[in-house]
Every structure is written in C-alpha cells, then in structure tokens.
MARBA-770542 format. One record per residue (C-alpha): x, y, z. Coordinates in pm, 1 decimal, padded with zeros to 6 digits. Example, Ala and Ser with C-alpha at 12.3 -4.5 7.8 and 13.67 -1.06 7.14 Angstrom:
! MARBA-770542
NODE         c1         c2         c3
NODE    01230.0   -00450.0    00780.0
NODE    01367.0   -00106.0    00714.0
***
This chain:
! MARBA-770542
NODE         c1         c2         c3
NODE   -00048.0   -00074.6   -00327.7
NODE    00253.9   -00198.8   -00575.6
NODE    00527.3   -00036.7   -00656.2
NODE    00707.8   -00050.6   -00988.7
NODE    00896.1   -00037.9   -01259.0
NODE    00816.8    00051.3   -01595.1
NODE    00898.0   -00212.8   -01842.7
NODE    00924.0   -00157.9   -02237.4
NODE    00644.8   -00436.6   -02274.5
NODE    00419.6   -00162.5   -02033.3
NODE    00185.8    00083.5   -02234.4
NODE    00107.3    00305.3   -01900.5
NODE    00200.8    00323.3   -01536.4
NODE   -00089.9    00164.0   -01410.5
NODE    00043.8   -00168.1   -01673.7
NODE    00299.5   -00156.1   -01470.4
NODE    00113.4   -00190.4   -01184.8
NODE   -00145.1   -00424.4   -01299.4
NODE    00154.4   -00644.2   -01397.9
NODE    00390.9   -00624.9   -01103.7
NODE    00068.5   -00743.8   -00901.9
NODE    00099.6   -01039.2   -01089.8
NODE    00486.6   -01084.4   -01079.5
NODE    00454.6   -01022.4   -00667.3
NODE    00178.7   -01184.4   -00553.5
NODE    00032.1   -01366.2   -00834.3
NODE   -00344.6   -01166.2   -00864.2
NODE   -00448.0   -01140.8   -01221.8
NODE   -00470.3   -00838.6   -01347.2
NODE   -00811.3   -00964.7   -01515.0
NODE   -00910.5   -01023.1   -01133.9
NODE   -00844.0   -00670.4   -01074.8
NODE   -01085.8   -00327.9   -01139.8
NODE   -00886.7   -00022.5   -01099.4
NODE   -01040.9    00236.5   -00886.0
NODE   -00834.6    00506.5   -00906.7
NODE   -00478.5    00650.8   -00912.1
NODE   -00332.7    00802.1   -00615.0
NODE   -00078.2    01102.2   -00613.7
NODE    00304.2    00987.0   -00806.4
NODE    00565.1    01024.4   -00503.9
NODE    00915.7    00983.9   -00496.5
NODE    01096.1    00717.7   -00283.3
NODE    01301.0    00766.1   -00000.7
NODE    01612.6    00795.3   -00217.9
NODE    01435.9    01023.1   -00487.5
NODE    01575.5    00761.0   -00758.4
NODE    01227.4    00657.7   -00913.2
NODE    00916.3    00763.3   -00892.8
NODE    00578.8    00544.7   -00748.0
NODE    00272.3    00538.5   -00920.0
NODE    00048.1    00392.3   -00637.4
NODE   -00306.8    00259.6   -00773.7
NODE   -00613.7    00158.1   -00587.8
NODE   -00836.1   -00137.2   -00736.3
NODE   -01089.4   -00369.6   -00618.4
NODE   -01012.9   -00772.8   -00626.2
NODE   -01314.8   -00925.7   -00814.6
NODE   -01222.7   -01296.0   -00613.0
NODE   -01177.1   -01358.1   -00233.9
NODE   -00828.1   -01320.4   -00152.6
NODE   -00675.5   -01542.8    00117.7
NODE   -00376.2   -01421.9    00235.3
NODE   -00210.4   -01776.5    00286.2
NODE   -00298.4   -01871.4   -00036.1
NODE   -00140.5   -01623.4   -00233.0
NODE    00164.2   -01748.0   -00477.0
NODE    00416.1   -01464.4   -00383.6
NODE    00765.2   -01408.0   -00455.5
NODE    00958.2   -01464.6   -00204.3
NODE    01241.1   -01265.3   -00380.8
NODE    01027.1   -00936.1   -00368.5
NODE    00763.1   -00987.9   -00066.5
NODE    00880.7   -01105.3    00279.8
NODE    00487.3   -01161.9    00385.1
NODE    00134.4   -01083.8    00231.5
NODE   -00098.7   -01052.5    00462.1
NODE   -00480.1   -00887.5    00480.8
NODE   -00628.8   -00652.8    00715.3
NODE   -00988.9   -00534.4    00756.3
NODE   -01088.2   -00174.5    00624.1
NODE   -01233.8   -00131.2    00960.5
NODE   -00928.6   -00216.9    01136.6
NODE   -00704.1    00024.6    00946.0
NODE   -00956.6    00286.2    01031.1
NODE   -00976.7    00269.3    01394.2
NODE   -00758.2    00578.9    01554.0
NODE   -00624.5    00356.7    01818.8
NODE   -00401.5    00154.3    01539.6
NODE   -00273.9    00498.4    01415.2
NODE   -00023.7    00687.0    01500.1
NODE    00138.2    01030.1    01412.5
NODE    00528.6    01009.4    01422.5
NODE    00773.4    01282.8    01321.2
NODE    00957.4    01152.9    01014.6
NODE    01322.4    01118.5    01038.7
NODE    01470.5    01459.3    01211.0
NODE    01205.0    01696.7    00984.7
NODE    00950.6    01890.0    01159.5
NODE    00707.2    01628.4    00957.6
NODE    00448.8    01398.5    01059.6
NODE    00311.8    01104.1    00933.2
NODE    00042.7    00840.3    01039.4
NODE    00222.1    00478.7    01124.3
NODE   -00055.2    00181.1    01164.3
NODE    00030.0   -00059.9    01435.9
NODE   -00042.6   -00447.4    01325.7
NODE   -00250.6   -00633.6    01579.0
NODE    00002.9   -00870.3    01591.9
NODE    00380.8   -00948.8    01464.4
NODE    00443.4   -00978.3    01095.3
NODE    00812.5   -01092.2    00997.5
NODE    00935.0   -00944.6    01337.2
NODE    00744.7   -00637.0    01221.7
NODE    00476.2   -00464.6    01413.6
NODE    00374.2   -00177.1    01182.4
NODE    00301.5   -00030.6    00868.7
NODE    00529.1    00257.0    00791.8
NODE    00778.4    00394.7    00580.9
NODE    00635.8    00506.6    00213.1
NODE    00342.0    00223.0    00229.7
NODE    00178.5    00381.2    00565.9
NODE    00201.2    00714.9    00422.6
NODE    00019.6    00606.6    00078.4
NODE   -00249.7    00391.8    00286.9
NODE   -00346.3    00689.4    00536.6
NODE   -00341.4    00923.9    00199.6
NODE   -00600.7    00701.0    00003.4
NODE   -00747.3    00664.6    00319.4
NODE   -00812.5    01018.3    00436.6
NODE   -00909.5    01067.6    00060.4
NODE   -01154.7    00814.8    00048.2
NODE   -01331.5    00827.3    00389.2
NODE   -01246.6    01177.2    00543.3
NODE   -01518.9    01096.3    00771.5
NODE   -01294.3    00840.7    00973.2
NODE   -01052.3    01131.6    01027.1
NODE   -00978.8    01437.8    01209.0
NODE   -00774.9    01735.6    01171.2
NODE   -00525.8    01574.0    01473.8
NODE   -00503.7    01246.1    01326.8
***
C-alpha cells in the first residue's frame, strides 16, 4: 500500500502510485499488475487525500534486498497472507478518544522498535482484507 502525491508528470492516481513504489522501495512498476483500487481516505490531518492500490508483484520480493529510501521508509519488511489473517495477530482498539474501532495487527516480532501495524496502514490492510477474504472474518473482529 503507497501513499502519494500527485506529480504533474502523473496521468492518474494509480501513476502516482505505480511511481512512488518505485521512488520508495525501488519495484518497477513494469513488475507490478494492479489488482484493484481500494476506497480514497483522508489522512490523519485531512490535508491530502490517499489513493491506496492493491497489485500483484510479478518477481519474488525479498525484503532485505529491496533498494529503499531511507529518507521515506524506516524498514520494508514482508509478512505472509496467512499470518495477517490469523485473529490472534488482530486486534480491535478504540481510535483516539472516538467511540471507533479499528483492527491493529501485532508483528511477530520487533520492527524499528515497533511491534504493530496501525495507524492509517492497519486500517487500509484489514479493509482490503475483509474485502477480499470475508471468509477469514467475523462480525466481532
């Protein structure tokens, strides 16, 4: 999931994204088959708007490996489909002081001092993940 910026060279959103995949963590964007577009939301300061995209990476991706920018990505890392879809990694946590709840996925282990996936990026992951395998979900997750 990337999110970006419009640039005057972009034609489209999903340019944007296509390209800022490239700029971040150096995957092609002729390595990449988007899959789909998931719902525009704003971010946490409402001052632009992100565009997240789903694709499929045509070459293995090794997490290590990757050529990121260490300007704009503390870490890349991978996780398994099958990890992220285990209800004992998720968790629902009231978001800031609204009456709202979203899904938080702990990481089996440390990150950059970090051990979970939250904020905007947990919320588009369990969206495009309750979207694209309801079956792994249910109505108290």
């Amino acid at each position: 999931m990337i999110y970006n910026r419009l640039d005057p060279v972009d034609a489209s959103v999903q340019e944007t994204a296509l390209r800022e995949t490239m700029e971040e963590i150096g995957i092609s964007p002729h390595d990449i088959d988007i899959l789909g577009q998931f719902s525009c939301l704003p971010n946490q300061s409402g001052s632009l708007r992100v565009h997240p995209f789903v694709g499929y990476v045509r070459k293995p991706v090794n997490a290590a490996l990757l050529d990121y920018n260490p300007e704009e990505v503390a870490k890349a890392f991978c996780l398994p489909l099958e990890y992220l879809l285990r209800p004992s990694v998720r968790e629902l946590r009231q978001f800031r002081d609204t009456s709202h709840k979203y899904t938080v996925f702990h990481l089996p282990q440390p990150i950059e001092s970090e051990t979970e996936i939250w904020g905007l990026t947990s919320f588009i992951l369990d969206g495009v993940l309750r979207k694209i395998l309801p079956e792994y979900f249910t109505l108290k997750n």
